[in-house]
PDB file of N, CA, C and O in Angstrom, chain B, residues numbered from 101:
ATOM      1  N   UNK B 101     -17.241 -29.233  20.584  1.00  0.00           N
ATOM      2  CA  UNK B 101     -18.569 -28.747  20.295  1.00  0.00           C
ATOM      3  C   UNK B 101     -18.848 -28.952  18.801  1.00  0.00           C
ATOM      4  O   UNK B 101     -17.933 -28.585  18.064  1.00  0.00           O
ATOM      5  N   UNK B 102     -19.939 -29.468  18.211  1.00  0.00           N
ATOM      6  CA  UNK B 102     -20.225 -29.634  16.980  1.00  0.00           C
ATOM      7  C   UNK B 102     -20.786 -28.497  16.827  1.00  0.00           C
ATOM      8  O   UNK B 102     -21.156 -27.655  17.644  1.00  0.00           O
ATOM      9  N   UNK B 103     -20.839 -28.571  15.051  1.00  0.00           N
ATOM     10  CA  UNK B 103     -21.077 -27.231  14.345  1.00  0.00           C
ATOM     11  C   UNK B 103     -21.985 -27.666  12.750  1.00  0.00           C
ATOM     12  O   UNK B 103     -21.773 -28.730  12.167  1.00  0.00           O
ATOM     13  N   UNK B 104     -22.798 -26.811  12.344  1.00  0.00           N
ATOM     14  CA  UNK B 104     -23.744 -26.689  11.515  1.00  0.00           C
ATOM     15  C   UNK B 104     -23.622 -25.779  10.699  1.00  0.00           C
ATOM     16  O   UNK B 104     -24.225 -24.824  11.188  1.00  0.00           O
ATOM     17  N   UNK B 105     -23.075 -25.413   9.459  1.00  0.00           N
ATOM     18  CA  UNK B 105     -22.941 -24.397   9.083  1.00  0.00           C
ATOM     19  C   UNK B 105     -23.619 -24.459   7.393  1.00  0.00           C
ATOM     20  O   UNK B 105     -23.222 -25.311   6.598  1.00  0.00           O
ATOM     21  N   UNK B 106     -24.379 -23.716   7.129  1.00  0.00           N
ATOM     22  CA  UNK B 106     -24.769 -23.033   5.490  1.00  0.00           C
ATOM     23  C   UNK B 106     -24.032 -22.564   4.708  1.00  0.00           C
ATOM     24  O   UNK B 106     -23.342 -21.731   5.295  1.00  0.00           O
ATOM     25  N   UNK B 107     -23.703 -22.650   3.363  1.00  0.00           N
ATOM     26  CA  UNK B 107     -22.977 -21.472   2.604  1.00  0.00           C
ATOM     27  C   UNK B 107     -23.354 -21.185   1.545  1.00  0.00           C
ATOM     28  O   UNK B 107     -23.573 -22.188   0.865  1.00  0.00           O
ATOM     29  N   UNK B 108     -23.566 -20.168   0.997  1.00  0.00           N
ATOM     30  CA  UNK B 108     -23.851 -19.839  -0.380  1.00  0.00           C
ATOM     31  C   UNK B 108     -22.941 -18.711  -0.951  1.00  0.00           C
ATOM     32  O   UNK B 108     -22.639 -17.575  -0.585  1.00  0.00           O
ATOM     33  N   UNK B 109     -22.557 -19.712  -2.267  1.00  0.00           N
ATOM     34  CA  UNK B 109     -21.098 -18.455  -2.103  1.00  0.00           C
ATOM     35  C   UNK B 109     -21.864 -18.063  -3.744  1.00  0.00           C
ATOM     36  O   UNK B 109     -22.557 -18.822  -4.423  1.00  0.00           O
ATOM     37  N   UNK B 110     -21.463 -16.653  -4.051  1.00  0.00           N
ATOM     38  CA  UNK B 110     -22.141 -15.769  -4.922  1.00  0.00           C
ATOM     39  C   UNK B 110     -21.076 -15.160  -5.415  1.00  0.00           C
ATOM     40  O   UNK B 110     -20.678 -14.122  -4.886  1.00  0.00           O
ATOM     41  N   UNK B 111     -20.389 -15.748  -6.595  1.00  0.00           N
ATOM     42  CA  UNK B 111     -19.271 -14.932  -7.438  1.00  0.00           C
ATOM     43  C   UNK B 111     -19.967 -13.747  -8.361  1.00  0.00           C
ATOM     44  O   UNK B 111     -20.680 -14.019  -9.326  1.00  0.00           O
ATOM     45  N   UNK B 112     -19.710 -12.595  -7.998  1.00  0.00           N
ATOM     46  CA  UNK B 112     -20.216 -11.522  -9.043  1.00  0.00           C
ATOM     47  C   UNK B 112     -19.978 -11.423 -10.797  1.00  0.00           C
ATOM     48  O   UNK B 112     -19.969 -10.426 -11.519  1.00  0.00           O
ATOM     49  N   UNK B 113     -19.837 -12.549 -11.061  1.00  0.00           N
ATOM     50  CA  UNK B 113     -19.688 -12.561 -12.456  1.00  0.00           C
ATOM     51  C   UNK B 113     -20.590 -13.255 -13.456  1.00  0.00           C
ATOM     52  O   UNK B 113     -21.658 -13.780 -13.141  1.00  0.00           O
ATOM     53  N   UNK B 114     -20.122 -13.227 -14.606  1.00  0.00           N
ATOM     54  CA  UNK B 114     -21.032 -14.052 -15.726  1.00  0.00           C
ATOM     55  C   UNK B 114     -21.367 -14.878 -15.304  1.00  0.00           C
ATOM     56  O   UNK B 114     -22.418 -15.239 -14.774  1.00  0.00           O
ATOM     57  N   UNK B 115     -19.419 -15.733 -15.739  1.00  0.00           N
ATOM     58  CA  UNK B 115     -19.198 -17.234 -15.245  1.00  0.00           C
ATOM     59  C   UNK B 115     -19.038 -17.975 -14.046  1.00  0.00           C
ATOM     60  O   UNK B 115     -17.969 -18.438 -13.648  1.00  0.00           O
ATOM     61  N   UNK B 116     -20.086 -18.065 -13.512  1.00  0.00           N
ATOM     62  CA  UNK B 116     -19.973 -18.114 -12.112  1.00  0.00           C
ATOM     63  C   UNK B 116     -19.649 -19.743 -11.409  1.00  0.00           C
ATOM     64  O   UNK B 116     -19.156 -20.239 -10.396  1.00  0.00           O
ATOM     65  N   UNK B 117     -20.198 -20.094 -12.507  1.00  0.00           N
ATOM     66  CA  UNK B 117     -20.094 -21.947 -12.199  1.00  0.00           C
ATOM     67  C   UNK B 117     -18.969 -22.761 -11.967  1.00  0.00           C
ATOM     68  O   UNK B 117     -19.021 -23.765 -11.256  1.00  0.00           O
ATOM     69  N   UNK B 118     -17.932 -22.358 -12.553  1.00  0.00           N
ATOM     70  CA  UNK B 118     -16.517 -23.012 -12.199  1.00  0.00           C
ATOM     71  C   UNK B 118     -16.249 -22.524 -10.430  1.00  0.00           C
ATOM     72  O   UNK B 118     -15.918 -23.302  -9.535  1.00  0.00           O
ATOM     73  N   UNK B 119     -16.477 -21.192 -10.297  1.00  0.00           N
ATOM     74  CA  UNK B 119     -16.451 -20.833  -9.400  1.00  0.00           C
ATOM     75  C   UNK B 119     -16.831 -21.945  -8.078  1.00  0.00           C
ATOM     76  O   UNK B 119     -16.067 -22.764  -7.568  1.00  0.00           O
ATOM     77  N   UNK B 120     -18.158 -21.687  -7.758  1.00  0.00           N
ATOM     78  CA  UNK B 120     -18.367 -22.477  -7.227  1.00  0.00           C
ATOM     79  C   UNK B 120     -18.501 -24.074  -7.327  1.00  0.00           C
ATOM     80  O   UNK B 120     -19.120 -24.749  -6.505  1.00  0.00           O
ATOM     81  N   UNK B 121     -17.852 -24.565  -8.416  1.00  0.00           N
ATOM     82  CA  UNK B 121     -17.903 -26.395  -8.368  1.00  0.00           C
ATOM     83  C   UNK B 121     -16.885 -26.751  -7.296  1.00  0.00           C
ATOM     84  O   UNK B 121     -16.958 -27.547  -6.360  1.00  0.00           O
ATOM     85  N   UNK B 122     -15.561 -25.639  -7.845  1.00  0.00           N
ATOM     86  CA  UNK B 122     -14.265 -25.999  -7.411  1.00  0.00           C
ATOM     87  C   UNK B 122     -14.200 -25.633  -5.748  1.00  0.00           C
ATOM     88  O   UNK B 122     -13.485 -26.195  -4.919  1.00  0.00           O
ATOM     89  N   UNK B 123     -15.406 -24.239  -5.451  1.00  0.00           N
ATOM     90  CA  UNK B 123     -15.153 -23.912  -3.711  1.00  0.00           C
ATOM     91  C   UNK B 123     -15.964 -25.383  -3.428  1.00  0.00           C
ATOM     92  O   UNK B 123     -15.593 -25.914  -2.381  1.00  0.00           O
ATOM     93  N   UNK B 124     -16.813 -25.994  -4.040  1.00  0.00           N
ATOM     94  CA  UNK B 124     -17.356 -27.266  -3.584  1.00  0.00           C
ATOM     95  C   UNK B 124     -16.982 -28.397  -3.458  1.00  0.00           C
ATOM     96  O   UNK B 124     -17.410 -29.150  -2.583  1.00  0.00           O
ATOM     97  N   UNK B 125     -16.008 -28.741  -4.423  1.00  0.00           N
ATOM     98  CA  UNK B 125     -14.713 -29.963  -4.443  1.00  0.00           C
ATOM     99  C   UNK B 125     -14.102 -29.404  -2.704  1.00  0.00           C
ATOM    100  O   UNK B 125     -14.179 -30.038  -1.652  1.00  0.00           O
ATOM    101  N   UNK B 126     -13.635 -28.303  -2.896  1.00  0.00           N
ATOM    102  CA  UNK B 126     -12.682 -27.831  -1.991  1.00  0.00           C
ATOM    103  C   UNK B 126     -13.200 -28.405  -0.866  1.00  0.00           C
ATOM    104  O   UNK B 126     -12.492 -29.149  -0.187  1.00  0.00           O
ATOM    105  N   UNK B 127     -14.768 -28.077  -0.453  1.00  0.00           N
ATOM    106  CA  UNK B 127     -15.333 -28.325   0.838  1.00  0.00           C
ATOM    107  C   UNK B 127     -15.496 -29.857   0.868  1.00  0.00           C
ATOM    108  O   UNK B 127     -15.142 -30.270   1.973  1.00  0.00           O
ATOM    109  N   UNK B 128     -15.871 -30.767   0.119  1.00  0.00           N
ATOM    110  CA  UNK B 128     -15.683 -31.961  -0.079  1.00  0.00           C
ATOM    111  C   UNK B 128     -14.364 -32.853   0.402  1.00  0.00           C
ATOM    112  O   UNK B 128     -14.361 -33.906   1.040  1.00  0.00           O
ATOM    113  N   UNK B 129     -12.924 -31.865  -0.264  1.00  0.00           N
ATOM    114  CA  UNK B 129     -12.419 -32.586   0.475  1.00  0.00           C
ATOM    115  C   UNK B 129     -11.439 -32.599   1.870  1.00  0.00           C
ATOM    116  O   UNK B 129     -10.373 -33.154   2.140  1.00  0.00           O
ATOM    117  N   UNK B 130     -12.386 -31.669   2.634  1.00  0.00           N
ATOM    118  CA  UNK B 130     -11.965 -31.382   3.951  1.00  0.00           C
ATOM    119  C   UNK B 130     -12.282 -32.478   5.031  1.00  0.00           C
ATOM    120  O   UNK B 130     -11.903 -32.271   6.184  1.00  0.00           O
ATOM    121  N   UNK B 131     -12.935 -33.598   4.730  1.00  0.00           N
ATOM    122  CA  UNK B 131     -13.515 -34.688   5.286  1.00  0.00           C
ATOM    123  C   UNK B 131     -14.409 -34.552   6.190  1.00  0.00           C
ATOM    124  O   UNK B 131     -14.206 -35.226   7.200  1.00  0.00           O
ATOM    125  N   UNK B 132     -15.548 -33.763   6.179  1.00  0.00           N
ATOM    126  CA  UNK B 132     -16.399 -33.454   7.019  1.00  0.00           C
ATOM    127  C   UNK B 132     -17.599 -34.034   6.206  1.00  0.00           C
ATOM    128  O   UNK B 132     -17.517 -34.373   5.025  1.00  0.00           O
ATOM    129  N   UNK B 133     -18.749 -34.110   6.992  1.00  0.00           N
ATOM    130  CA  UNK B 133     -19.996 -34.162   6.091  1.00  0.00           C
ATOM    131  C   UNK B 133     -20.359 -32.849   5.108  1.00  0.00           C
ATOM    132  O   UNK B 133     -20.451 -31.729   5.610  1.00  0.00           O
ATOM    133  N   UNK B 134     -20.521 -33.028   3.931  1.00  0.00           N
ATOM    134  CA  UNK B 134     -20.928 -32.168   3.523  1.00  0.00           C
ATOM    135  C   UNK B 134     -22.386 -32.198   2.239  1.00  0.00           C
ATOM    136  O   UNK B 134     -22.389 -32.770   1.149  1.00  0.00           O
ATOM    137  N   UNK B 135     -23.558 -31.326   2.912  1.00  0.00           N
ATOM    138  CA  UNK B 135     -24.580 -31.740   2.109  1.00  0.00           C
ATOM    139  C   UNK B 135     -25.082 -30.817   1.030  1.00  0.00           C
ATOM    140  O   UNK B 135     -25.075 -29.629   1.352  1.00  0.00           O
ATOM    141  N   UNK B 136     -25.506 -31.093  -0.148  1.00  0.00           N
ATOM    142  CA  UNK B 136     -25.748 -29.679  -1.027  1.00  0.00           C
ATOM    143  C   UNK B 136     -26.871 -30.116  -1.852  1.00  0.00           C
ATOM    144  O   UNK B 136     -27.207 -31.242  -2.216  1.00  0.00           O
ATOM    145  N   UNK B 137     -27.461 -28.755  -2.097  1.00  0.00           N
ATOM    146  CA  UNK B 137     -28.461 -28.449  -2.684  1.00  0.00           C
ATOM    147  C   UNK B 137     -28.949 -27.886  -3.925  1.00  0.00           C
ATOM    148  O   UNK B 137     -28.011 -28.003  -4.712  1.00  0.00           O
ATOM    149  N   UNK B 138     -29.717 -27.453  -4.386  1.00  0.00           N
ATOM    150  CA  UNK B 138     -29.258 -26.151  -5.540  1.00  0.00           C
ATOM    151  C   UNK B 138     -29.402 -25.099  -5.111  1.00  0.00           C
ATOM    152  O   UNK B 138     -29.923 -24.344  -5.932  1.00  0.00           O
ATOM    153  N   UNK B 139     -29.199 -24.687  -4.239  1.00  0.00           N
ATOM    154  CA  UNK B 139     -29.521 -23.245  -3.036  1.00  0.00           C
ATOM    155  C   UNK B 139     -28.086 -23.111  -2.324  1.00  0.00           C
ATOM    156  O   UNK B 139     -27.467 -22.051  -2.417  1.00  0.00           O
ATOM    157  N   UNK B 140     -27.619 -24.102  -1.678  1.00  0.00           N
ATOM    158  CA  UNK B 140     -26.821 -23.829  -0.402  1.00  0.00           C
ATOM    159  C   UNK B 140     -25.828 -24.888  -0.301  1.00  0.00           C
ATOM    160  O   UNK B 140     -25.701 -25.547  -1.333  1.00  0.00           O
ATOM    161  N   UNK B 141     -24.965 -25.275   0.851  1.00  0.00           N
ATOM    162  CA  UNK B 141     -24.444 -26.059   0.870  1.00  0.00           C
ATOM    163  C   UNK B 141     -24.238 -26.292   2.290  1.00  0.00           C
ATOM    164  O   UNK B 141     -23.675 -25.382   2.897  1.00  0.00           O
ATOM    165  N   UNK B 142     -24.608 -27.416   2.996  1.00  0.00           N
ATOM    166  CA  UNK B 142     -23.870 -27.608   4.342  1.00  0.00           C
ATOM    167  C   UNK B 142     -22.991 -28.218   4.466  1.00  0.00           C
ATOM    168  O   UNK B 142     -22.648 -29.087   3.665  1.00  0.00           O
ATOM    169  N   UNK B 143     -22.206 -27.828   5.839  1.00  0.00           N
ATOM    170  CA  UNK B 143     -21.119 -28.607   6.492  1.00  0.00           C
ATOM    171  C   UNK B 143     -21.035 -29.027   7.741  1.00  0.00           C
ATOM    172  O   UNK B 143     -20.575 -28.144   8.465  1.00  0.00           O
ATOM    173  N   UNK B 144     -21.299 -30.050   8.320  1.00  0.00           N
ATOM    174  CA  UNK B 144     -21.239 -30.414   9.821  1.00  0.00           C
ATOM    175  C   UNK B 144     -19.865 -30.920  10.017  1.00  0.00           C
ATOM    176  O   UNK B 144     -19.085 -31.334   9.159  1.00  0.00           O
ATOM    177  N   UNK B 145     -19.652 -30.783  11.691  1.00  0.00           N
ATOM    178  CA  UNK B 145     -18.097 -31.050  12.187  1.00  0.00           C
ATOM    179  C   UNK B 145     -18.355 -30.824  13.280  1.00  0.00           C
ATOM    180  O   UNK B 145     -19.506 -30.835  13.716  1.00  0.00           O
ATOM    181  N   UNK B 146     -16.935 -30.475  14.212  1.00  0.00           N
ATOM    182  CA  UNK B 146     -15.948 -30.182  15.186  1.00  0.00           C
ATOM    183  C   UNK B 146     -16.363 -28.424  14.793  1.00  0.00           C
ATOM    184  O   UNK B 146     -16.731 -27.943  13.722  1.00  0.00           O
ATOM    185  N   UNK B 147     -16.209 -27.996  15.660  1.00  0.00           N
ATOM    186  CA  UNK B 147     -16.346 -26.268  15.544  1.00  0.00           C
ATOM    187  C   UNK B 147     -14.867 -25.888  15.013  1.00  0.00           C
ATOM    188  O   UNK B 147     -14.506 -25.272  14.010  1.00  0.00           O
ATOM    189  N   UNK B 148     -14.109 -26.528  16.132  1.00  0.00           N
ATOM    190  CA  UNK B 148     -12.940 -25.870  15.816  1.00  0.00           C
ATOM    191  C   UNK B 148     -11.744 -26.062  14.547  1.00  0.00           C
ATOM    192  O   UNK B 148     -10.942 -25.281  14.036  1.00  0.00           O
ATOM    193  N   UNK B 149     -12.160 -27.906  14.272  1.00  0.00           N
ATOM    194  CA  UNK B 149     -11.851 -28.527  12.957  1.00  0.00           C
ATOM    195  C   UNK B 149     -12.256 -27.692  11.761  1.00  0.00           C
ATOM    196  O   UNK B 149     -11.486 -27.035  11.062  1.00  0.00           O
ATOM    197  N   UNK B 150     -13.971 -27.839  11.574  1.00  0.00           N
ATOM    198  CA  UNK B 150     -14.427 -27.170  10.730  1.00  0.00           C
ATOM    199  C   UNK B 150     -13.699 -25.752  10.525  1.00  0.00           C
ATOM    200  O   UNK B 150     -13.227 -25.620   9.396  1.00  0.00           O
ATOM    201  N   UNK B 151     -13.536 -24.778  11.307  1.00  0.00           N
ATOM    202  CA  UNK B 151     -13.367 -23.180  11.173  1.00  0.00           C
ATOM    203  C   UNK B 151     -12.140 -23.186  10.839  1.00  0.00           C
ATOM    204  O   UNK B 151     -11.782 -22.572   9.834  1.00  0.00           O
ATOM    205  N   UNK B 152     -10.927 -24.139  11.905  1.00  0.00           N
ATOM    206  CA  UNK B 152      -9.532 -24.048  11.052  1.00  0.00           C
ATOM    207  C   UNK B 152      -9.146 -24.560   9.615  1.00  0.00           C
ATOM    208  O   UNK B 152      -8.094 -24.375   9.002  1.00  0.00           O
ATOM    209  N   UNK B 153     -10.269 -25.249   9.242  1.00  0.00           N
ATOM    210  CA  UNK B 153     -10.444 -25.885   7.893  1.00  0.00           C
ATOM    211  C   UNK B 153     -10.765 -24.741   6.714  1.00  0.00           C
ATOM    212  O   UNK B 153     -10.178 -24.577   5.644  1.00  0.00           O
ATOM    213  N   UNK B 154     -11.697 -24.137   7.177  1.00  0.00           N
ATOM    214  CA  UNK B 154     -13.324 -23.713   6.104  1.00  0.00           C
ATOM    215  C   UNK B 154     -12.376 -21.887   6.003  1.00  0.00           C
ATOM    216  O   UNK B 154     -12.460 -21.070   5.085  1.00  0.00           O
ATOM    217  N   UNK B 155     -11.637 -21.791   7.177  1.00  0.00           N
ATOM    218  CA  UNK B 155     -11.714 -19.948   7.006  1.00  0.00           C
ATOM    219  C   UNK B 155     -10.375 -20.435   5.611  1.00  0.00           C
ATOM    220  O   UNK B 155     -10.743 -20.187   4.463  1.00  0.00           O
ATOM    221  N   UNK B 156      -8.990 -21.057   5.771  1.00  0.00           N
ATOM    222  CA  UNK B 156      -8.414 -20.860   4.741  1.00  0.00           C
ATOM    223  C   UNK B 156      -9.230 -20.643   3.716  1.00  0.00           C
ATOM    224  O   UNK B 156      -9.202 -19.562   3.127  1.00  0.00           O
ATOM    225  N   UNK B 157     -10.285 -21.894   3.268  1.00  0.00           N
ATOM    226  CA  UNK B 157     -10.588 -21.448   1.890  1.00  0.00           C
ATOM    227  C   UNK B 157     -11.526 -20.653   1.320  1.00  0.00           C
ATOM    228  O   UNK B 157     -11.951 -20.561   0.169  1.00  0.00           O
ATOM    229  N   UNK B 158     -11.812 -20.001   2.509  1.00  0.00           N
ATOM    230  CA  UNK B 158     -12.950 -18.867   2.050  1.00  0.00           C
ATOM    231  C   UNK B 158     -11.627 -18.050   1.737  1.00  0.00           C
ATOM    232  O   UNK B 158     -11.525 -17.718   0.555  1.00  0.00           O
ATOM    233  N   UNK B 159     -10.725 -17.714   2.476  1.00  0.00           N
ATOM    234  CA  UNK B 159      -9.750 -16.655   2.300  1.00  0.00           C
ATOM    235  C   UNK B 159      -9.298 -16.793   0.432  1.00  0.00           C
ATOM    236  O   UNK B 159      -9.323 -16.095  -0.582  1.00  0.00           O
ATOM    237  N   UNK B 160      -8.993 -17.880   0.774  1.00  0.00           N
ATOM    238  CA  UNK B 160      -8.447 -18.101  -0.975  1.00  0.00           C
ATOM    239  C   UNK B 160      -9.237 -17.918  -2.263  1.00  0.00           C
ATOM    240  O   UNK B 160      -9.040 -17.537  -3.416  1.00  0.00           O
ATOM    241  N   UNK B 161     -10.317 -18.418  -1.438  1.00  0.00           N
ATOM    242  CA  UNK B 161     -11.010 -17.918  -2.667  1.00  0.00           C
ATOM    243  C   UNK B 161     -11.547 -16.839  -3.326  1.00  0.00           C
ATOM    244  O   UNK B 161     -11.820 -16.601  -4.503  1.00  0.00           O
ATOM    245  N   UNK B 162     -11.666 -15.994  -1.851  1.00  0.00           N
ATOM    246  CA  UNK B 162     -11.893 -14.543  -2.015  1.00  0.00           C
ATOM    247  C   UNK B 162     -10.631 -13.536  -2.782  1.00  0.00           C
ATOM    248  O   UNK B 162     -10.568 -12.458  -3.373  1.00  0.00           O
ATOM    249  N   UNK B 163      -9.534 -14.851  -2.268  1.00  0.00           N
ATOM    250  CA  UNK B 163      -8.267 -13.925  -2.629  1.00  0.00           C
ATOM    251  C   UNK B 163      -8.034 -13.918  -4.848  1.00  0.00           C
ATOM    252  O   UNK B 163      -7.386 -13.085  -5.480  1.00  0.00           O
ATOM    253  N   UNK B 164      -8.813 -15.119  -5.432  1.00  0.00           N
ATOM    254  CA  UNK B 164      -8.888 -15.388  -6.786  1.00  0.00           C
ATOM    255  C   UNK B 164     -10.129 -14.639  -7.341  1.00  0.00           C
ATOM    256  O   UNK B 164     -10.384 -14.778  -8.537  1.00  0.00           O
ATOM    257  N   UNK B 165     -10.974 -13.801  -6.514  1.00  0.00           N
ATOM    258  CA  UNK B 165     -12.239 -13.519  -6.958  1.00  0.00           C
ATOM    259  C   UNK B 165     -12.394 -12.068  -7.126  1.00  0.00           C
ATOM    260  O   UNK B 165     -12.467 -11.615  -5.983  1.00  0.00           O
ATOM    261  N   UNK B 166     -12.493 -10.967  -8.112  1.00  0.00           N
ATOM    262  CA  UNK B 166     -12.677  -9.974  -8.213  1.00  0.00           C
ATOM    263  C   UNK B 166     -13.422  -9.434  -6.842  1.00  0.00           C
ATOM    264  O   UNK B 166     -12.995  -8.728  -5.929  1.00  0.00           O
ATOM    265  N   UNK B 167     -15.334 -10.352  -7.177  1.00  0.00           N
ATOM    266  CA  UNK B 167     -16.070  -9.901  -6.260  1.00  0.00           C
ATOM    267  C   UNK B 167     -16.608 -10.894  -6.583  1.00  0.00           C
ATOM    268  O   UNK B 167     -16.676 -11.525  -7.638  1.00  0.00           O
ATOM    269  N   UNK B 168     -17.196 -11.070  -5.118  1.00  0.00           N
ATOM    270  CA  UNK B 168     -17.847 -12.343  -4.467  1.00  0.00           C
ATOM    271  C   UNK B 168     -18.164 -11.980  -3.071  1.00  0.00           C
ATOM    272  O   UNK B 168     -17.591 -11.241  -2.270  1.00  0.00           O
ATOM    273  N   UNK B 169     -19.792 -13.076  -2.960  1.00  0.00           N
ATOM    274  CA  UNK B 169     -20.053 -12.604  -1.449  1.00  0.00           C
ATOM    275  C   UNK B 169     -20.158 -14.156  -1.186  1.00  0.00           C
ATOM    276  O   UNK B 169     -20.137 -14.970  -2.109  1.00  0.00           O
ATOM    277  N   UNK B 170     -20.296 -14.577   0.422  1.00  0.00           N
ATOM    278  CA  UNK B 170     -20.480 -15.734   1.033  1.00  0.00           C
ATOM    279  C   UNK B 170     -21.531 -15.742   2.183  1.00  0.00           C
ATOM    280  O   UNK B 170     -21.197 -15.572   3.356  1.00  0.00           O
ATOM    281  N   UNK B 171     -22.891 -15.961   1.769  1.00  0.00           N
ATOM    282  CA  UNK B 171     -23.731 -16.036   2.932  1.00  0.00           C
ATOM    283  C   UNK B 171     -23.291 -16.978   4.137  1.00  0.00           C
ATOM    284  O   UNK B 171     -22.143 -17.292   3.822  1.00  0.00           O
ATOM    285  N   UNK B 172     -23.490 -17.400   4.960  1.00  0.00           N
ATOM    286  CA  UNK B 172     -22.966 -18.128   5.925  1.00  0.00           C
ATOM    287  C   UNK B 172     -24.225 -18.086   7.206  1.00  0.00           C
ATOM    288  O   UNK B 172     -24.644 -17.089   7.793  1.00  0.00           O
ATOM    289  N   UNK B 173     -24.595 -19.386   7.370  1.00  0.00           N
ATOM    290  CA  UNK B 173     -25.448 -19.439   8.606  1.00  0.00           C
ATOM    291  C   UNK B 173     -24.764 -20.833  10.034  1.00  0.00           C
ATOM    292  O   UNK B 173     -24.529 -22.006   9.746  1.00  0.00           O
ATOM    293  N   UNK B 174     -24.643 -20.400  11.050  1.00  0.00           N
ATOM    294  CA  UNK B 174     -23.719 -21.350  11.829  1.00  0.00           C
ATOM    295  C   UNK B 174     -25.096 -21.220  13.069  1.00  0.00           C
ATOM    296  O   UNK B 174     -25.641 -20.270  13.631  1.00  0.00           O
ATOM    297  N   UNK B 175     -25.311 -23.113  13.111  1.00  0.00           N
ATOM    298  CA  UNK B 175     -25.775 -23.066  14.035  1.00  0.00           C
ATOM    299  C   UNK B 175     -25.067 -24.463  14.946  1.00  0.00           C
ATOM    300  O   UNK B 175     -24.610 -25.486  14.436  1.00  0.00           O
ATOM    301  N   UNK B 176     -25.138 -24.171  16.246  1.00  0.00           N
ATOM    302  CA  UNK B 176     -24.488 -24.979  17.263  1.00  0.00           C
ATOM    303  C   UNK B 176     -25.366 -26.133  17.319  1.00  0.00           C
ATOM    304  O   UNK B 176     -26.568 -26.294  17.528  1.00  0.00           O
ATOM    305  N   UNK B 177     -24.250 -26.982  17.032  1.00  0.00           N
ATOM    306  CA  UNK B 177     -24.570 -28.598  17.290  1.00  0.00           C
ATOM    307  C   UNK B 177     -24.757 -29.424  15.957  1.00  0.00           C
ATOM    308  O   UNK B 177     -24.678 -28.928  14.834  1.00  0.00           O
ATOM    309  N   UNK B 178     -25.010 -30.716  16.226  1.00  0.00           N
ATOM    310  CA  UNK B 178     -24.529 -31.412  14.652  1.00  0.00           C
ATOM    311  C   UNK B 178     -26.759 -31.519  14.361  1.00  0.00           C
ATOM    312  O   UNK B 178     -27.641 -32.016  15.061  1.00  0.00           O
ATOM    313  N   UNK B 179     -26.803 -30.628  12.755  1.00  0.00           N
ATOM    314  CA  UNK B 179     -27.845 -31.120  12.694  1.00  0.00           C
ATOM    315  C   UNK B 179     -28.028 -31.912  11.469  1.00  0.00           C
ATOM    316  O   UNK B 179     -29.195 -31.911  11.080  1.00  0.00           O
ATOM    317  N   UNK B 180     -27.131 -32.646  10.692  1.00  0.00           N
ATOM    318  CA  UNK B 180     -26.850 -33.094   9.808  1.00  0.00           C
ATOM    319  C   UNK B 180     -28.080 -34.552   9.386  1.00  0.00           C
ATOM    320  O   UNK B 180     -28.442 -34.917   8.268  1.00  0.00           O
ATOM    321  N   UNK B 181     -28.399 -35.008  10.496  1.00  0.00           N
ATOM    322  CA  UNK B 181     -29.871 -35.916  10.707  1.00  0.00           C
ATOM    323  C   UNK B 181     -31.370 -35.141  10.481  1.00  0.00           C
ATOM    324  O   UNK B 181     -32.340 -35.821  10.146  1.00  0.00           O
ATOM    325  N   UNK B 182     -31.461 -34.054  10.633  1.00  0.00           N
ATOM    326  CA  UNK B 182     -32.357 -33.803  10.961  1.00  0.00           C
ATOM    327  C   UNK B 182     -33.815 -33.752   9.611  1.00  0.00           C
ATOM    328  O   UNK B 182     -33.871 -33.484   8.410  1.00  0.00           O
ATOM    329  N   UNK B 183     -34.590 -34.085  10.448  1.00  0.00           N
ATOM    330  CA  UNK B 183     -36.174 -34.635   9.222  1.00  0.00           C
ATOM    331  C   UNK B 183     -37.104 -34.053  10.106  1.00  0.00           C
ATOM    332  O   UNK B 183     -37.301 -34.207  11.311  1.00  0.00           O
ATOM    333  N   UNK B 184     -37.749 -33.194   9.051  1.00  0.00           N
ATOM    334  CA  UNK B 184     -38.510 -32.518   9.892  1.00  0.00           C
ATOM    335  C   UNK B 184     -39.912 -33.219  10.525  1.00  0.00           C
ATOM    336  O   UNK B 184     -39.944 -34.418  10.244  1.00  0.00           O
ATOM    337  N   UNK B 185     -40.720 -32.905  11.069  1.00  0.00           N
ATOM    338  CA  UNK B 185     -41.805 -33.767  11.909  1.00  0.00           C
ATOM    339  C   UNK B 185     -42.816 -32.995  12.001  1.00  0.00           C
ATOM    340  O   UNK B 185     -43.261 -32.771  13.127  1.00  0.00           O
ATOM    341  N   UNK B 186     -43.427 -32.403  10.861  1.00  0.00           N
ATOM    342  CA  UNK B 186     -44.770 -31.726  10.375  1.00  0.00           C
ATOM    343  C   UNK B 186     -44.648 -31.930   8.853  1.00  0.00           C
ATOM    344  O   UNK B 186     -45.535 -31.523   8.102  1.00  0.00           O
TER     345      UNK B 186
END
């Protein structure tokens, strides 16, 4: 089953930018598509690829981070094409 997923990860600190370059390298090099924005970041895959991939490094990173949150939106199926039509 393919998978669609959002992330916006939100380190509670000053310096927040190293933070997230490096969770972004990280997701980069899991070999999935991965698309980004200045808002968010997606990842399309395998459901089950992606999740056995993506939960380590949320774990880790949470585990280097005082405080930090990770929005997360998962929607089923690959929408990695998609252009909108309005």
């Amino acid at each position: 089953m393919k998978l669609s997923i959002e992330l916006t990860l939100t380190p509670l600190k000053k310096d927040f930018i190293p933070t997230i370059k490096s969770f972004i390298l990280q997701l980069r090099s899991l070999g999935f598509i991965v698309k980004e924005n200045p808002l968010s970041t997606q990842i399309y895959g395998d459901f089950d690829s992606v999740m056995q991939s993506l939960v380590p490094l949320i774990k880790n990173t949470f585990k280097d981070e005082e405080a930090i949150m990770l929005h997360l939106k998962m929607v089923k199926g690959d929408r990695s094409q998609y252009e909108p039509d309005f």
